[in-house]
Every structure is written in C-alpha cells, then in structure tokens.
C-alpha positions as CSV (number, residue, x, y, z in Angstrom):
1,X,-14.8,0.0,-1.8
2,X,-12.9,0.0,1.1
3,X,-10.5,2.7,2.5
4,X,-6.9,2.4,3.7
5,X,-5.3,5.0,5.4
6,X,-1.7,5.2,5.6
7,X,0.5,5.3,7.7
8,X,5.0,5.4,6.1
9,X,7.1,4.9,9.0
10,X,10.6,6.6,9.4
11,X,13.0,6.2,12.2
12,X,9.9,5.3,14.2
13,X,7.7,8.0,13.1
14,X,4.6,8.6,10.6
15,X,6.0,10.6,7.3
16,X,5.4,10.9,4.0
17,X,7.9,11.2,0.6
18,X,7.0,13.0,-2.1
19,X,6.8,11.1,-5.1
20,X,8.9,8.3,-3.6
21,X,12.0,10.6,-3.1
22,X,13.5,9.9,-0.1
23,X,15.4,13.5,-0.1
24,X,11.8,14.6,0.1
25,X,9.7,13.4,3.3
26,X,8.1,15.0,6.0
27,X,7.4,13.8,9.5
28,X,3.6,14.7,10.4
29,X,3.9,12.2,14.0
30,X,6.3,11.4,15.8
31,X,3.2,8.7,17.4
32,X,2.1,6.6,14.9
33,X,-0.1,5.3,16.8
34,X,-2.1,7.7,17.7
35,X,-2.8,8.4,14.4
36,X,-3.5,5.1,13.9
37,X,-6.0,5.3,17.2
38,X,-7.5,8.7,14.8
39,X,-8.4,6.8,11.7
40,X,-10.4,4.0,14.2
41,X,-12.3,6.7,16.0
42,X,-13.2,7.9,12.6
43,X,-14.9,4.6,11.4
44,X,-11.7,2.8,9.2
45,X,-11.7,-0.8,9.9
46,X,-8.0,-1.2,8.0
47,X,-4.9,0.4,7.7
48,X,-1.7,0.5,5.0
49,X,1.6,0.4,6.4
50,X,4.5,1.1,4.5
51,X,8.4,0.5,6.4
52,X,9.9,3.3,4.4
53,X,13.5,2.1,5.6
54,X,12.9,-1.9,5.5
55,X,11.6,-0.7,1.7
56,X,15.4,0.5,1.3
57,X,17.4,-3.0,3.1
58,X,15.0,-5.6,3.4
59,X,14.6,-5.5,7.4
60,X,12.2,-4.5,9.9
61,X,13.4,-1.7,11.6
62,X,9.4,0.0,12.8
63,X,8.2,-3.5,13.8
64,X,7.3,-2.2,17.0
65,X,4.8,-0.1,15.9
66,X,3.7,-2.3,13.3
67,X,2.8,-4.8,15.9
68,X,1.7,-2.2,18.3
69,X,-0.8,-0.9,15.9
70,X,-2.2,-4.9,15.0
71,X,-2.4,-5.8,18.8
72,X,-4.0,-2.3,20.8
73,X,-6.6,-1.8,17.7
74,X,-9.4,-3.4,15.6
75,X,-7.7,-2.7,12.4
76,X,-6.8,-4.6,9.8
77,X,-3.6,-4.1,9.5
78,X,-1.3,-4.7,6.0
79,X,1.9,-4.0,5.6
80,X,4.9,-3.7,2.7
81,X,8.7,-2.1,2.6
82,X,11.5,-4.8,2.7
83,X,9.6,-7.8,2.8
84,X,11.8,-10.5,0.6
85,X,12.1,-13.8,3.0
86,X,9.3,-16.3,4.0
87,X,10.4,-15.1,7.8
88,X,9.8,-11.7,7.2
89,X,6.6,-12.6,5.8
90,X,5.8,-15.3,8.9
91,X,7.5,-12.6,11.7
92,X,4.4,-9.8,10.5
93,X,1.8,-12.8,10.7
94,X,2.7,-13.9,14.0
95,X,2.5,-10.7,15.0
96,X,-1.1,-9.8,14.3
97,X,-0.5,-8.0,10.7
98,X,-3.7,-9.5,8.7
99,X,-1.5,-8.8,5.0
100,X,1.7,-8.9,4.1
101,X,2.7,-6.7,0.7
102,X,5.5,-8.1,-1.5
103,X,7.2,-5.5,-4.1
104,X,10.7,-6.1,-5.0
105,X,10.8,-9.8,-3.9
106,X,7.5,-10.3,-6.2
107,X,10.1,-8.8,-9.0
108,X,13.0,-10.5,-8.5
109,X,12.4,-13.7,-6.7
110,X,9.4,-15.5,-8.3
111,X,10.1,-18.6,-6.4
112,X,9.7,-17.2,-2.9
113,X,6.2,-15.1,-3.9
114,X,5.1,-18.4,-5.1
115,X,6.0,-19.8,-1.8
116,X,4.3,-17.2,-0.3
117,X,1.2,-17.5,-1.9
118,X,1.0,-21.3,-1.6
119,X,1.7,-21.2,1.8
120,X,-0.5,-17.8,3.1
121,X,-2.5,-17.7,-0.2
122,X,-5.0,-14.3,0.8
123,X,-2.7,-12.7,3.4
124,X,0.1,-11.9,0.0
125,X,-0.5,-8.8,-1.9
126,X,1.9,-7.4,-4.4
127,X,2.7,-3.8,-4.5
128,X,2.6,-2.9,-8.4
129,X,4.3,0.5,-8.4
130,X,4.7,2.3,-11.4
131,X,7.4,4.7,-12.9
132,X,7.0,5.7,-16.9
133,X,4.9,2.6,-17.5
134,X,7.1,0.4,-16.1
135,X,7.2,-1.6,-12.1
136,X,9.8,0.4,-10.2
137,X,11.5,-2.0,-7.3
138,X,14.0,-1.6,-4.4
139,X,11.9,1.8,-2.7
140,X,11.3,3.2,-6.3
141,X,14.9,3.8,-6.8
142,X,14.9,1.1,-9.8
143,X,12.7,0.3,-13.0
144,X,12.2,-3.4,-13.7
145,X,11.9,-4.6,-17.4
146,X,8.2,-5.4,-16.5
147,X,5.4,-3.3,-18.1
148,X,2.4,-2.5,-15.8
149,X,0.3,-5.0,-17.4
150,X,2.4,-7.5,-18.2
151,X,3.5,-7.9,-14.6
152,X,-0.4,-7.8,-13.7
153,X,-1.1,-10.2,-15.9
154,X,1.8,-12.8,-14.0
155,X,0.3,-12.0,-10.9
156,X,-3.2,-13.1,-11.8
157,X,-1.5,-16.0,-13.4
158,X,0.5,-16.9,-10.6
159,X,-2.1,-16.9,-8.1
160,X,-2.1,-13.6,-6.4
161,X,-5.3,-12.1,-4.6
162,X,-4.6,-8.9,-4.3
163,X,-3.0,-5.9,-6.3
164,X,-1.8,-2.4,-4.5
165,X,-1.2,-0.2,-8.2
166,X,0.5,3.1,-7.0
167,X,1.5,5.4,-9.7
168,X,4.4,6.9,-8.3
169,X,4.6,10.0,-10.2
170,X,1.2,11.0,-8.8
171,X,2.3,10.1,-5.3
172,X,2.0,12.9,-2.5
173,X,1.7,15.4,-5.0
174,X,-2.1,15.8,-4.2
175,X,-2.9,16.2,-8.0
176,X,-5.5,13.5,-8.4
177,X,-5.0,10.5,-8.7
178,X,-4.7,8.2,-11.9
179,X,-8.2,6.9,-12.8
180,X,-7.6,5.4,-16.6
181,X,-5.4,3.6,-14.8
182,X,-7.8,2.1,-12.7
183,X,-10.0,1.8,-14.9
184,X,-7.9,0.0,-17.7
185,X,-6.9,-2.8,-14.9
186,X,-10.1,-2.8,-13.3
187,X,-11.5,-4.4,-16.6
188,X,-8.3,-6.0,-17.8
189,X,-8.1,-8.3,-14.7
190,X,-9.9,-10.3,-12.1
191,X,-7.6,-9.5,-9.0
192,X,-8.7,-7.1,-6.4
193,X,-7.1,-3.9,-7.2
194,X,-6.4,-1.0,-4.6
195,X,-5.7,2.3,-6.1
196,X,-2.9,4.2,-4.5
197,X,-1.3,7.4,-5.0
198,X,-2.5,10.9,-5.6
199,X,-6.1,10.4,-4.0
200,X,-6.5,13.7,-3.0
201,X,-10.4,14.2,-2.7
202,X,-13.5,13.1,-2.3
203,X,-14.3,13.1,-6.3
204,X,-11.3,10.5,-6.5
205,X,-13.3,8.5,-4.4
206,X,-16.0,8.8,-6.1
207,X,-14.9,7.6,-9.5
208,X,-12.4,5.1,-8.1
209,X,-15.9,3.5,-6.6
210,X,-17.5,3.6,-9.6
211,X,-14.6,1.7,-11.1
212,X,-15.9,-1.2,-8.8
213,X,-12.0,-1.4,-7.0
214,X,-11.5,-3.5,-3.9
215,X,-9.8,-0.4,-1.9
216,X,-8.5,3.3,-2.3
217,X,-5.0,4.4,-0.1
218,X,-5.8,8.0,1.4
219,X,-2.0,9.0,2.2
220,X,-1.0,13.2,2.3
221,X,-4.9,14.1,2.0
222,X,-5.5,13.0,5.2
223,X,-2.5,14.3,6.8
224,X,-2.9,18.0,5.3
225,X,-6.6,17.8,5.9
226,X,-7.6,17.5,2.2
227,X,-10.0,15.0,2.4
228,X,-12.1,13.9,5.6
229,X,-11.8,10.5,6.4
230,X,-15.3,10.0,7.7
231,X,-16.7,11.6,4.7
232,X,-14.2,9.4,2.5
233,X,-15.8,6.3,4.5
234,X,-19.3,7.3,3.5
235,X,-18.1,7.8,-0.3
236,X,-16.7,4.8,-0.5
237,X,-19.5,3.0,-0.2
C-alpha cells in the first residue's frame, strides 16, 4: 500500500481544515516545500496536494508551489481543488504533476471527466468525498444526489483508475479513520481505492493494508506528530 502525505495549500501556505470547514484551518508552514523536502528525506516517494482555495473557484491560485514541489523533488506528485477544464488538467501535466484529481467536475460535468480520462486515461483520479452517505462537491460545501456507491460504481463504469474516498466527517479529527468503508469498496469494486481522512495511527495503517487498498492519505497525524512517517512507510508495506 502506498502512502501519501499531504500537503492543503492556503494563501501559499501548508494548512489543514477541520472536517472540511473552512472557518476551521490551521497553518502548520508557511514553506510548503520544505515540508514536502521532510516527507522525501523520510522515504515517501508521493505526495497529495489539495488547492484548498482553487477547491472553492475553480482556479490555481498555489500553482507555484505545486510546480515547485513536482520539479526540485522525486515525488510523485497529485493534485485536486478546482480542477473543472481540460486546461487546468493539461496546465498541472505540463508542469510535472504526475495526477490530476477531479471532484466537483467528476459530479457535475460528465462529459469533460470522460474527456479527461480518454485523453490522460491513468493520470485522472476522482476525489469521492463523502458527507451522510452521500458525494459532497464544490469544497464540501454541497451534497450531490449521488450515493457513495452509486457514484463508485459510474466511475468504474466510466473508465476511471483511481478512487481518493475521504469521509469527510472523519477528516482532521484524528479519530480513526473509516475502515468498513474501506472495506465495503475495497470488495465492491475493481478501482484502486486510497483511503483518506481520519488516519490517525499506525493501527489505521495496518488494517487499511490488510484491506489490500492502493494508498492511505496521512494528513493532521503527521503534522501534530501522531503518527511517524517512516514507521507508516514500513507499515504499509
């Protein structure tokens, strides 16, 4: 199973919300990439990167750093918030981001993730995020009509590679993280599912291996020292 660490960029900084809420964030770097420059020294080999305020408009505001982070380290690098044109989708590429994440565009405008994945097939991944059972869109401020597994299930049909599943309401609350979740997609589906949200130790790890997922998103753990990231490296595999 691979890791992802995360890194949520703010106004050109590395922050996290708490459960999504905006109202709710605090800034642990103003030097995302030296953080990112931590997790390499430590052994990752990729990175999540979430554009908290291009989640919120659909732009690119913390580009920079995105393609700062691609082009000075080995990472692979993905990357979701805001992304709902193929030229946001082409700008990241060209820019040495290895995956682009699609979440309210994968909602809203099935024509353009079918674009995306005929034209970039591996390099799409849709961020499933959900709130009360349901795929919450535009930064987690709205619930779509789509059920968790009904929207899975048109992914897989649809081509799509890769899954992100956060559960949102266990998101930066350091709780533990949702693993009959996992497991129920894990065996419902043939994508590769990352779990994300509330991995708050080493036991979530653990079991999230066991569930045989393609990746695990270490987010508030690794900022407040929860979890080790070399030690979350070795667990994972």
């Amino acid at each position: 199973m691979r890791i992802f660490p995360a890194i949520d960029s703010y106004d050109g900084k590395a922050v996290r919300l708490y459960k999504g809420d905006y109202e709710k964030m605090t800034v642990y770097s103003e030097n995302p990439i030296e953080i990112a420059r931590d997790f390499e020294s430590k052994g990752a080999k990729y990175i999540h990167m979430v554009d908290l305020e291009g989640a919120k408009d659909g732009t690119t505001p913390n580009l920079n750093i995105v393609k700062q982070i691609a082009n000075e380290t080995k990472l692979f690098v993905e990357i979701g918030g805001g992304i709902r044109s193929i030229e946001t989708v082409k700008t990241y590429l060209e820019n040495g981001v290895d995956r682009v994440i699609l979440g309210t565009a994968a909602v809203n405008d099935e024509e353009f993730l079918k674009t995306a994945v005929t034209e970039y097939g591996d390099k799409i991944a849709v961020g499933v995020d959900i709130k009360d059972g349901f795929v919450a869109i535009k930064g987690w401020t709205e619930k779509s009509q789509y059920s968790c597994n009904d929207f899975c299930k048109k992914m897989q049909d649809i081509g799509v590679k890769y899954i992100i599943c956060t559960d949102i309401s266990k998101d930066g609350a350091m709780q533990g993280t949702n693993r009959e979740l996992y497991k129920e997609l894990s065996e419902r589906f043939s994508v590769n599912i990352t779990a994300s949200g509330g991995v708050s130790s080493i036991e979530d790890i653990k079991a999230l291996r066991k569930l045989d997922l393609y990746g695990a998103i270490i987010g508030k753990a690794y900022y407040i020292g929860a979890i080790d990231l070399k030690e979350a490296l070795e667990a994972a595999e």
